[in-house]
C-alpha positions in Angstrom: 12.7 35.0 95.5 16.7 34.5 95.8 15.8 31.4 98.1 13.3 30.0 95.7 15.7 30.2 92.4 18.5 28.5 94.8 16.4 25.2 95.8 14.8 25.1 92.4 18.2 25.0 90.3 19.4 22.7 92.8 16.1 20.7 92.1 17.1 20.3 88.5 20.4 18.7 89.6 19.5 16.7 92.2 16.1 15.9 91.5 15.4 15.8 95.2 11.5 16.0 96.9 13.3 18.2 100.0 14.1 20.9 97.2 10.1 20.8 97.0 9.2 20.9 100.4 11.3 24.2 101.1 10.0 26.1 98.2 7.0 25.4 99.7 8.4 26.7 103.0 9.8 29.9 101.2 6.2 30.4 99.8 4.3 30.3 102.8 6.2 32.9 104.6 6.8 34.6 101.0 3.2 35.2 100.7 2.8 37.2 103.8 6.5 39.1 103.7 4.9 39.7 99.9 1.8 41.0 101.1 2.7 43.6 104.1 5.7 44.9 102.3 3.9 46.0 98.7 1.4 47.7 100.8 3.2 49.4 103.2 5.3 50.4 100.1 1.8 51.5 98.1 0.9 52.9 100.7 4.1 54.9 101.6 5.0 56.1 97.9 1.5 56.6 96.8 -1.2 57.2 98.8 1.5 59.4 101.8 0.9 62.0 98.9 -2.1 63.0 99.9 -1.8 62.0 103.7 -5.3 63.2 104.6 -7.1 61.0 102.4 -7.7 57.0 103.7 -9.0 53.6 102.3 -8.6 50.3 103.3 -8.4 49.1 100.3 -5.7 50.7 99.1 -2.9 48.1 99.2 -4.9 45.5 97.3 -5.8 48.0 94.7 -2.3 48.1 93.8 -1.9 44.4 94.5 -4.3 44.0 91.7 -2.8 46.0 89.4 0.7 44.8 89.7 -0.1 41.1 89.3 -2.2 42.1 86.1 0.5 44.3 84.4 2.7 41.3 85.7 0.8 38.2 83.9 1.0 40.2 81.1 4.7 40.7 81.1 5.0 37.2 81.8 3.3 36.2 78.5 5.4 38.2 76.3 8.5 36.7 78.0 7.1 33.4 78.1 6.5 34.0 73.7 9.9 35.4 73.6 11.7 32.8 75.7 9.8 30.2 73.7 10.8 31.5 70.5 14.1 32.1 71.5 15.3 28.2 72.4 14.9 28.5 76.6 11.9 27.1 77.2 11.3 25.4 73.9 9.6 22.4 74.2 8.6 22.9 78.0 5.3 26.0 77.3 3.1 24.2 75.3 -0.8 25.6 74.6 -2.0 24.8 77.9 0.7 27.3 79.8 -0.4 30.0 77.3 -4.0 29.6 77.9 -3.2 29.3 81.8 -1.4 32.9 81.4 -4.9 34.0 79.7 -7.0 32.8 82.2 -5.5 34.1 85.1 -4.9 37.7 82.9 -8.5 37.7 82.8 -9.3 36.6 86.7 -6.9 39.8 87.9 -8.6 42.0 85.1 -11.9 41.5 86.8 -10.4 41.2 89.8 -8.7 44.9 89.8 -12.0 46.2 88.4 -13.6 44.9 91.5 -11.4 46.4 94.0 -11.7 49.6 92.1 -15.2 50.0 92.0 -15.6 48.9 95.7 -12.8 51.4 96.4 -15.4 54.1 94.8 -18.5 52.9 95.6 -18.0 52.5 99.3 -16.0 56.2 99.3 -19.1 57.3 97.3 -22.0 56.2 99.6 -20.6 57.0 102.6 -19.8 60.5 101.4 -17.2 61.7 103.7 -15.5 65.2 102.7 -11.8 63.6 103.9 -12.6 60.7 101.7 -14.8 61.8 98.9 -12.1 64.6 97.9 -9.8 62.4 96.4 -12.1 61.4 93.7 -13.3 64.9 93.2 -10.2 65.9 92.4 -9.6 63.5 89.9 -12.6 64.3 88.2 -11.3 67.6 87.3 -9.5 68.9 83.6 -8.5 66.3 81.5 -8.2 63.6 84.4 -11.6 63.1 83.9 -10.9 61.5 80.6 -7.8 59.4 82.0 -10.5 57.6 84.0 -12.8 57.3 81.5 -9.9 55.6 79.7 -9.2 53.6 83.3 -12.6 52.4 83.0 -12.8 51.8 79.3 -9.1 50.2 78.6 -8.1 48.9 81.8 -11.4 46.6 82.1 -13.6 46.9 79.1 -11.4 46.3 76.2 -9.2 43.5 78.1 -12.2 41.5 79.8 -14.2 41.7 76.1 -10.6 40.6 74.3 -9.8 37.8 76.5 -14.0 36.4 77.1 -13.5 34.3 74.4 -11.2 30.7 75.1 -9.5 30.8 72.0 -8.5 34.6 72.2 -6.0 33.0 75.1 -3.8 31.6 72.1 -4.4 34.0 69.6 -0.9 36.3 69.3 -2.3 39.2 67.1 -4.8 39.4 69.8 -2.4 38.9 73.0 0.7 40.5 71.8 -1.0 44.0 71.3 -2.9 43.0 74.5 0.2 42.7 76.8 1.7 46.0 75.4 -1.4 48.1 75.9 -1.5 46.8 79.6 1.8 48.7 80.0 0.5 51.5 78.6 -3.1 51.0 81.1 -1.0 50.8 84.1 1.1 53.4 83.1 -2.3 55.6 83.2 -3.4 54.0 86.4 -0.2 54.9 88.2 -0.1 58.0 86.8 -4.2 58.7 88.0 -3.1 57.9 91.7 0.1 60.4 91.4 0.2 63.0 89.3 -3.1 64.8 90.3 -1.1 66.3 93.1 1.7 67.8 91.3 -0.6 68.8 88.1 -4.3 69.2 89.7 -5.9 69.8 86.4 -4.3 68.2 83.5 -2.8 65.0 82.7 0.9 66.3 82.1 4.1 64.0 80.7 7.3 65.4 81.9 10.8 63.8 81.1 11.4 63.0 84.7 8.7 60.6 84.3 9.7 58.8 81.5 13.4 59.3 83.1 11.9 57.3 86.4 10.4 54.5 84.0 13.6 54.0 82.5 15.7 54.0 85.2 13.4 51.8 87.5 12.7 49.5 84.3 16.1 49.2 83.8 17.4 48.2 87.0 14.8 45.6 86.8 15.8 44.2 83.6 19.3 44.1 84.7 18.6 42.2 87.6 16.1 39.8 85.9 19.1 39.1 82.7 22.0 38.3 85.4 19.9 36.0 87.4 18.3 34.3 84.2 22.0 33.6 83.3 
């Protein structure tokens, strides 16, 4: 990412195609240092929780939901940055429709992996894989995926089916937000059943954690915007 902001301010300088051609470098090899490192790190913070349980699938599950929670981020920054002077005159409609179409393709996307994740779990019905679910199917987690289910797919595929929804702000705006709160939910479905096995429970700490890991990001993201 450092690599790919260097060559692209030096692109706006210079202007020169070879700033092009080793963006394109960086992204190639990018795309696979991307890919093994966020699942060995889903895989290592998450799922090494419960050690005993497996799936395959795993590290694009969380690829999914990263990139959607991600497209949405990038909307609101994109509005705000707009508004704001940055990028006015460079995001016209067609950059804000983009953002909409590709916040829909990972919200089916995700839902896909998910219900393969189950379904193939489910059918095959193995007691060191089936478990996992079961246990998440108990107290009030029950009702955190019903919201998984409802919120993280229903309500943002029916919202953004329409083309002109894309460009609508009192339908994105509230959209982005509540993706926050869907991953928020998500993460905490894969986590928090092993420290609270029965009910969904919001401690400080984990609001401390979102802070602190939110803000670390935003304080890296301000000084290398400047």
């Amino acid at each position: 990412s450092y690599k790919l902001r260097q060559w692209s301010l030096r692109q706006d300088h210079t202007g020169a195609a070879e700033c092009t051609f080793k963006m394109r470098k960086y992204s190639a090899g990018g795309i696979y240092l991307f890919a093994l490192t966020l699942t060995m790190a889903a895989i290592m913070w998450v799922k090494s929780l419960e050690h005993q349980w497996f799936s395959t699938m795993y590290g694009v599950y969380y690829f999914a939901g990263s990139v959607w929670l991600t497209l949405a981020t990038l909307y609101l920054l994109t509005l705000f940055l707009q508004r704001t002077g940055p990028l006015d005159g460079v995001v016209h409609t067609r950059q804000y429709h983009d953002l909409g179409v590709l916040l829909l393709a990972f919200t089916v996307f995700y839902a896909y992996i998910a219900f393969s994740q189950y379904f193939l779990i489910w059918n095959a019905a193995i007691p060191e894989e089936t478990f996992w679910y079961i246990q998440r199917e108990n107290g009030t987690w029950w009702e955190i995926g019903m919201l998984l289910i409802f919120g993280h797919f229903a309500l943002p595929f029916l919202a953004l089916l329409r083309i002109d929804s894309k460009l609508a702000l009192p339908v994105m705006v509230p959209l982005c937000f509540w993706a926050w709160a869907m991953h928020f939910c998500d993460l905490s479905f894969n986590i928090m059943p092993v420290i609270h096995p029965k009910h969904f429970w919001l401690d400080w700490r984990d609001l401390a954690c979102l802070a602190f890991i939110g803000g670390v990001l935003g304080l890296v993201f301000l000084r290398y915007f400047n």
